[in-house]
C-alpha atoms as one frame of an Amber mdcrd trajectory, in Angstrom:
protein
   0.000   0.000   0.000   1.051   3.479  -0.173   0.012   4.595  -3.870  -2.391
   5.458  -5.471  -6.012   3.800  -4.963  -8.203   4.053  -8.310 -11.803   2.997
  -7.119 -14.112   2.264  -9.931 -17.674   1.666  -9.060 -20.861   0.703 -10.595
 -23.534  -2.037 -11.758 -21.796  -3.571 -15.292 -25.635  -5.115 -15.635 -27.025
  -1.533 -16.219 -25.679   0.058 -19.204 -23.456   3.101 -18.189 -23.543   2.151
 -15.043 -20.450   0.257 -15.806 -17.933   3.061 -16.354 -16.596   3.380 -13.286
 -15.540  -0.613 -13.233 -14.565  -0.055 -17.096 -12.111   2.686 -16.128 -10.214
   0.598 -13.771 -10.363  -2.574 -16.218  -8.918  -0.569 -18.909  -6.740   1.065
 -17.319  -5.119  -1.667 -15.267  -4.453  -3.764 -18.338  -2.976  -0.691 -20.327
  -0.583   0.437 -17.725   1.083  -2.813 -16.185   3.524  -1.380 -15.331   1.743
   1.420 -12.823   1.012  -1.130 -10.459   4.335  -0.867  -8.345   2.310   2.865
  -7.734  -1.596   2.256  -8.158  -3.779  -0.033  -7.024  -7.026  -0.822  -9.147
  -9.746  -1.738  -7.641 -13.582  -2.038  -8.276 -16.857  -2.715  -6.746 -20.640
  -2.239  -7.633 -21.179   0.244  -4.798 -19.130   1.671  -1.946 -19.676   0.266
   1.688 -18.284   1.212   4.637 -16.143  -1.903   4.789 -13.982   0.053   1.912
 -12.551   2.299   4.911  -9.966  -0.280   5.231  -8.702  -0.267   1.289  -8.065
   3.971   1.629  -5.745   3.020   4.339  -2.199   4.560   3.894  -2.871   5.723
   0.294  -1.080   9.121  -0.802  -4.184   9.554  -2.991  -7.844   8.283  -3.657
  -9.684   8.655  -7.336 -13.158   7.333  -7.627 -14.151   7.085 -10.638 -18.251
   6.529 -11.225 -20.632   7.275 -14.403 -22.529  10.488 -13.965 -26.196  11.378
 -16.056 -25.811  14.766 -15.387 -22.093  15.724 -15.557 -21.223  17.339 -18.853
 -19.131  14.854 -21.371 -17.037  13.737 -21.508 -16.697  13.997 -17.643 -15.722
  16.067 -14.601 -12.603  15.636 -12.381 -13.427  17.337  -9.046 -12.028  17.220
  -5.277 -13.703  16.082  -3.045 -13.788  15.561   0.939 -15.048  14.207   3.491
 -19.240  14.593   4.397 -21.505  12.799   6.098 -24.910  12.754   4.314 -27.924
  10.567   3.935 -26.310   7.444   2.206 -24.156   6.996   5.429 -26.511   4.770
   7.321 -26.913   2.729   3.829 -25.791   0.299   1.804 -24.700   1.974  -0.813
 -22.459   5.164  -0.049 -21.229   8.035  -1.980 -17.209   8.686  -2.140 -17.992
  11.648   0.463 -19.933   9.220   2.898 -16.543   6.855   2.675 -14.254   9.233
   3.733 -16.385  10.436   6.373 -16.686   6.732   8.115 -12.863   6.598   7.667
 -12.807   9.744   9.646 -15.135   8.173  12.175 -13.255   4.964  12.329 -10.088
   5.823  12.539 -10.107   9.174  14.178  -7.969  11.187  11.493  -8.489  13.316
   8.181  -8.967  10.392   4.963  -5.748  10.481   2.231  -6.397  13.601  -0.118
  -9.355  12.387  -2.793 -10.622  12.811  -6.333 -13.893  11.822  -7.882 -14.097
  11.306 -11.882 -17.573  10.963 -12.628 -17.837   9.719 -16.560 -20.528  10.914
 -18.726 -23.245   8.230 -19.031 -26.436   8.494 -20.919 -27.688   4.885 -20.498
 -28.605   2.587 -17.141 -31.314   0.700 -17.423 -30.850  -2.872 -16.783 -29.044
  -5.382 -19.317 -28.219  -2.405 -21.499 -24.619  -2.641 -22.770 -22.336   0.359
 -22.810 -23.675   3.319 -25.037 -21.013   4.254 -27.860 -21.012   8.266 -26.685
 -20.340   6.527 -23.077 -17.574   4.435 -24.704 -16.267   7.438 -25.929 -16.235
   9.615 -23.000 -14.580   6.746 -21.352 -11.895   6.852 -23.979 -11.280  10.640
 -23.317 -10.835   9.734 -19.181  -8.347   7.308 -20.254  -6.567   9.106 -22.396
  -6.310  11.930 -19.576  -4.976   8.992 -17.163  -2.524   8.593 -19.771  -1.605
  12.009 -20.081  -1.379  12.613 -16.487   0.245   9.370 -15.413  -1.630   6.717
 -14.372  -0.216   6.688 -10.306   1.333  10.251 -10.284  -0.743  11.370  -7.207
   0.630  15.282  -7.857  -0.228  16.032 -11.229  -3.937  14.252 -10.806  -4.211
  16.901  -7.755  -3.453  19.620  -9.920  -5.351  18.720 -12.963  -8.624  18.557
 -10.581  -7.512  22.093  -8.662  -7.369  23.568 -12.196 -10.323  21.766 -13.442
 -12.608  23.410 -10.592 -10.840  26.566 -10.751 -12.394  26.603 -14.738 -15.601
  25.438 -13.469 -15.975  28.145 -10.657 -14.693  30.524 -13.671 -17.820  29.605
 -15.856 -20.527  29.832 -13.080 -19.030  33.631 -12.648 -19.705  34.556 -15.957
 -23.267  32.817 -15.796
């Protein structure tokens, strides 16, 4: 331990839903060699028995598929919070860190959520081609950034939000 974590989640039996699991499968077979660095891992949903994977990690990316987000998909930072999916079996990234907080009484590793355009999730739908391609374009930004460098994927989010706050202004 000590990497990076990449967390995909989501239901492969509901269309889009798959993208965050596709993420780490495609990325984990294209960069071999990043796994001295990064861990891959993926689930359908988070659960608070994931507090013990963020354990020691110099960084946490989430990746999930996102309806709403606008495509290809939105790199943001994001800390801990306790909301309504923390009693529940399924939690958000936010809801994670928070129970990490709670169980082991300290701040949760420095994280990053990559939610993934989706247009697609009901169930036994395959992967929509305008999905496929926004995955392509995440990827491709793993690859530009390096798959397990912690700093640059910390910077590319800080200036990603910074252009986001940026557009609301001039709304």
């Amino acid at each position: 331990m000590g990497g990076m974590l990449v967390f995909g989640y989501g239901n492969p039996g509901r269309g889009d839903d798959a993208l965050g699991p596709a993420f780490v499968e495609r990325l984990a077979r294209e960069n071999p060699d990043a796994a001295d660095n990064a861990e891959y891992l993926s689930d359908m949903q988070l659960q608070v028995e994931h507090v013990t994977d963020l354990c020691g990690r110099k960084l946490l990316l989430f990746v999930d598929a996102d309806a709403a987000c606008q495509p290809p998909f939105r790199l943001s930072r994001i800390h801990a919070e306790q909301d309504t999916s923390y009693t529940s079996h399924a939690m958000t990234p936010q809801a994670l860190l928070y129970a990490y907080c709670q169980v082991y009484g300290r701040n949760a590793p420095p994280a990053l959520l990559l939610r993934i355009r989706g247009y697609g999730f009901d169930l036994g739908e395959s992967l929509d081609a305008r999905a496929d391609a926004n995955l392509r374009e995440a990827l491709a930004l793993a690859s530009r950034l390096g798959v397990a460098d912690a700093q640059r994927w910390q910077q590319c989010a800080e200036a990603s939000g910074a252009a986001a706050r940026a557009l609301r202004q001039r709304s």
